[in-house]
C-alpha positions as CSV (number, residue, x, y, z in Angstrom):
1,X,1.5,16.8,-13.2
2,X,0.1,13.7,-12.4
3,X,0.9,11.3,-9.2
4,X,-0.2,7.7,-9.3
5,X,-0.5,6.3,-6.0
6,X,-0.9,2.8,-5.0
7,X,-1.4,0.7,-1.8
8,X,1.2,-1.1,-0.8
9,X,0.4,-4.3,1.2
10,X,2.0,-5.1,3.8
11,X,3.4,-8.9,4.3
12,X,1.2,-10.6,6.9
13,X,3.1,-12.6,9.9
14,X,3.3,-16.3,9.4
15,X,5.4,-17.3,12.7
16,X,6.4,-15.8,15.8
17,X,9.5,-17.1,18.4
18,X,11.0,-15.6,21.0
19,X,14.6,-15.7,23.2
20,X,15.3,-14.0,26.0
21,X,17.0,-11.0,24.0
22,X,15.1,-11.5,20.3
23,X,11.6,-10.9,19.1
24,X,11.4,-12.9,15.3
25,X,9.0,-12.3,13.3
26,X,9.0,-14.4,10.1
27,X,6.6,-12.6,7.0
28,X,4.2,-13.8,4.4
29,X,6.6,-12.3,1.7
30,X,9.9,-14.5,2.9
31,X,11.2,-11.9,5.0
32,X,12.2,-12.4,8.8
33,X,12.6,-9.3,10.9
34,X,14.3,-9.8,14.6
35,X,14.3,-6.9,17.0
36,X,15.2,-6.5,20.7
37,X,12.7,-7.8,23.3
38,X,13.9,-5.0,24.9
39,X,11.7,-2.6,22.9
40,X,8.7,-4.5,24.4
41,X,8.8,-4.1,28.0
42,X,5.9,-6.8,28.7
43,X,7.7,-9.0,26.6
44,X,11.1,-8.7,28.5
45,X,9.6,-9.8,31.8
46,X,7.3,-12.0,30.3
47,X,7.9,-15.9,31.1
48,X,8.4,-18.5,29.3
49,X,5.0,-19.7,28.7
50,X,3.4,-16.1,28.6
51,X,5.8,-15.3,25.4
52,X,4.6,-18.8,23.5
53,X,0.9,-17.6,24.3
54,X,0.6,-15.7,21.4
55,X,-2.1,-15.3,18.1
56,X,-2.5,-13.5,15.2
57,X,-4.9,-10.4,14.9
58,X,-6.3,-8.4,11.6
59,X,-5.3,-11.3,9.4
60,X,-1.8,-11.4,10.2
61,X,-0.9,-7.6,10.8
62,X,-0.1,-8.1,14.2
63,X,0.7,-10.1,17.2
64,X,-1.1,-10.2,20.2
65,X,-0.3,-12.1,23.4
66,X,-3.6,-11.8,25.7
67,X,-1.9,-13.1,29.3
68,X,0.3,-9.9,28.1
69,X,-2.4,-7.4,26.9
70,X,0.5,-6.7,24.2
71,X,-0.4,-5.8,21.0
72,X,2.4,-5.4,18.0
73,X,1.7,-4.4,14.5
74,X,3.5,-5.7,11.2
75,X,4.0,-1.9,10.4
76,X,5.8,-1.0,13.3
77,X,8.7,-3.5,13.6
78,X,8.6,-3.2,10.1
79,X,9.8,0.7,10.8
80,X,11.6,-0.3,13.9
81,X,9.0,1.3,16.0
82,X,9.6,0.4,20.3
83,X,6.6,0.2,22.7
84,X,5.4,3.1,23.7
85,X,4.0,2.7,26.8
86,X,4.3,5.0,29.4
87,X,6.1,4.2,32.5
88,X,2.9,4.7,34.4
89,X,1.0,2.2,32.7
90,X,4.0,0.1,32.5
91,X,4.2,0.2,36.5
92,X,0.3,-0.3,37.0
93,X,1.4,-3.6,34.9
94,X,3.9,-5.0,37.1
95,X,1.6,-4.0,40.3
96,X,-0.9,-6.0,38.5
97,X,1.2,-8.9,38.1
98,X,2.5,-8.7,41.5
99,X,-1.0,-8.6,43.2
100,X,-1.7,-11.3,40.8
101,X,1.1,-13.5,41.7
102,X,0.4,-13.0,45.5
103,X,-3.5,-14.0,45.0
104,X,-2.4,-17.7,43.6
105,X,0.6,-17.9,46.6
106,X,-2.8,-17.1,49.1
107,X,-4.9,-19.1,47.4
């Protein structure tokens, strides 16, 4: 018995917008996916202008918001795959922001 296997391609993202409860994702092959920003914790607590600070990486299979350091492939919202970042690094995040929020208040 014979299996033929092929690659499948995944759609590459063409847009990105978010609200304050929706990531949308629209997809080279027509397709738009929405999930919850809740599944990205940086996202959630993200303002306003850090969410529309966004690019593309690896030609379009993924997202990647740098004043975030939050990454987010094609594949996984396509298999409705959360964050998952520990709650560790997740608090060394928000410290960071703090301490970085403080720094321009000082400054």
């Amino acid at each position: 018995m014979t299996i033929l296997a092929t690659d499948i391609k995944l759609p590459s993202v063409t847009d990105v917008s978010l609200t304050d409860e929706r990531l949308n994702i629209s997809l080279s092959d027509g397709r738009d996916i929405s999930v919850p920003v809740v599944w990205y914790p940086r996202l959630m607590h993200a303002t306003t202008v850090e969410r529309s600070d966004w690019r593309l990486i690896g030609d379009g299979s993924g997202i990647h918001w740098p004043q975030l350091d939050e990454d987010i492939s094609v594949r996984n919202v396509i298999d409705g795959r959360r964050s998952v970042e520990s709650q560790q690094s997740l608090q060394r995040w928000f410290k960071s922001r703090d301490d970085g929020l403080a720094d321009k208040k000082s400054g």
